[in-house]
N, C-alpha and C positions, 0 to 999 in steps of 0.2 A: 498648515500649508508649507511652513517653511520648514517646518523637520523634515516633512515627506520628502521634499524636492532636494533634500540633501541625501536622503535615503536612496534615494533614484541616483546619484549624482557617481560621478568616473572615480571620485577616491577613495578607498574601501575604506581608512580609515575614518572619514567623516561620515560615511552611510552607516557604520558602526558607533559611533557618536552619536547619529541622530534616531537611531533606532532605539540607544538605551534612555534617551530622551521622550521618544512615545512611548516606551515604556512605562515611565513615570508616571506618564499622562494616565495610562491606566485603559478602563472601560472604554471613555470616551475617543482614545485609539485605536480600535477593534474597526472604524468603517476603513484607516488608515493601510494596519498591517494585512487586511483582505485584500485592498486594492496593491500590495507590496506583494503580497503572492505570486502575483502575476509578472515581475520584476522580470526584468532581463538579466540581472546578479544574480546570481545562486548564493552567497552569500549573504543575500537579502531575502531569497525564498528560504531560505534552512531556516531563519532566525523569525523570523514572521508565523514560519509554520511551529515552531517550538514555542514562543512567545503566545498564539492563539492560546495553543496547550494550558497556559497558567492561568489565561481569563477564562473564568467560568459565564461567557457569554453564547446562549444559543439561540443566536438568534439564525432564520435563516440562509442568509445571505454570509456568512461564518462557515454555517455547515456542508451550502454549498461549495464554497470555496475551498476548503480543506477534502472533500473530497474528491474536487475535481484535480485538486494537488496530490491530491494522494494515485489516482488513476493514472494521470496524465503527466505529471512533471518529469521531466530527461533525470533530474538525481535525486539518487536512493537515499541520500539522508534526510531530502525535503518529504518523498512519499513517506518515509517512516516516522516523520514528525508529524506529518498528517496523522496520519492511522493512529499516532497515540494522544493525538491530541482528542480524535473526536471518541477512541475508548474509554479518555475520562470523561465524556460526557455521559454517556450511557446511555440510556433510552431519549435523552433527548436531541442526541442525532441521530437519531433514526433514519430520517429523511437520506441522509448519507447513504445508505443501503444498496442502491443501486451501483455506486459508483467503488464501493469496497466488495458486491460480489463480483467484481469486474476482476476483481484482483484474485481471486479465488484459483485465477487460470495462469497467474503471471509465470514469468520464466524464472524471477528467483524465488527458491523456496520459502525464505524469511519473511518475504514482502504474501507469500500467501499464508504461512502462518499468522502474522501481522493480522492480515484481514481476515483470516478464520475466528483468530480472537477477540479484534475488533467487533465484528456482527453477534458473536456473543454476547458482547456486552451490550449492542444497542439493542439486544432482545429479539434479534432475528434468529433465525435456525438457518445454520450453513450449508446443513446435511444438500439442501437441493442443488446449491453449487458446484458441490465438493461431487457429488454424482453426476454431474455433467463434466467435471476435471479430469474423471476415471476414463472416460471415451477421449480425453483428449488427443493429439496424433504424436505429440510427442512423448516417450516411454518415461522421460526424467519427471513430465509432470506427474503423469499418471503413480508414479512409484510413490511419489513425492507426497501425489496428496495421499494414497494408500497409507502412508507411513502417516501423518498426520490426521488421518480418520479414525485409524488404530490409536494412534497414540491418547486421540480423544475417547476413547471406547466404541467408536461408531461401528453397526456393523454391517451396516451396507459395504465395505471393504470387502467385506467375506467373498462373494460371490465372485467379486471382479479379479480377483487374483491371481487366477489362470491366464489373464488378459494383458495383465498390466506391463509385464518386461515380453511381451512379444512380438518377433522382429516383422520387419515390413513383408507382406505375403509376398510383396514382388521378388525377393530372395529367395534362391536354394537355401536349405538348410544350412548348409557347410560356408557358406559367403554370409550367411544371416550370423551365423557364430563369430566370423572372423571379424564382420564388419562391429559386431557388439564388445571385442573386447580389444579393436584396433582405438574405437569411437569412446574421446575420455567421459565420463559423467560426472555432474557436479554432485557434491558431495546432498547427504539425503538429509 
């Protein structure tokens, strides 16, 4: 009780102190660093979420929690310390599933790669995700996961491909063009 409340507490330095102290603790700090997920610190969700990573505890109220971090949390270091935390679980976070095909549609690439490979390892099949990412409205996604179905060998990519960088029908041509290479794109 008194790590935690130092965990939670205004001086990074001492929630970093008390963190490598449940540490310690081990297993029996797993109900701790769940309830630390939820932190108002980000330097306490990054480190809780990375820390899960190393316990090989599946229980579910862990896997909850890692992947509602992983869907839901404001920063990209904590989601991606989710996502690898619950891929070294492997089929026994499954249950996570839901909340990592969530991510299948995200806006950065990494964080969908992340979760592509993630559900591999918990023994789900992406392919249905990844085929509802292809209709997404925005064309970065659509490319994005194109490029990542391929890269997987999938070939449901195939068909979509005429689809996938095509600009909004509200556009003439000529303004669909200008607008496509005025418009920067993140990298694929």
């Amino acid at each position: 009780a008194i790590l935690q409340e130092a965990a939670e507490g205004d001086d990074a330095t001492v929630r970093s102190l008390a963190l490598r102290g449940l540490q310690k603790v081990g297993v029996p700090a797993v109900p701790v660093f769940v309830d630390l997920l939820a932190s108002k610190h980000v330097d306490v969700r990054r480190q809780c979420a990375a820390l899960l990573g190393g316990i090989p505890v599946n229980d579910k109220s862990v896997i909850v929690a890692l992947g509602y971090s992983a869907a839901k949390d404001q920063d990209y270091q904590v989601r991606r310390s989710a996502l690898a935390a619950l891929r070294g679980r492997g089929a026994g976070a499954k249950l996570a599933e839901p909340y990592v095909s969530m991510l299948l549609i995200d806006i950065d690439p990494q964080i969908r790669q992340d979760a592509f490979h993630t559900l591999q390892s918990l023994g789900v099949d992406p392919r249905p995700g990844l085929k509802k990412a292809l209709s997404h409205p925005d064309p970065a996604v659509r490319i994005n996961t194109a490029s990542l179905m391929m890269g997987s060998g999938s070939t449901v990519v195939v068909g979509a491909l005429p689809t996938l960088a095509r600009p909004p029908p509200s556009l003439p041509p000529h303004a669909a063009m200008t607008a496509a290479v005025a418009t920067p794109k993140p990298p694929i």
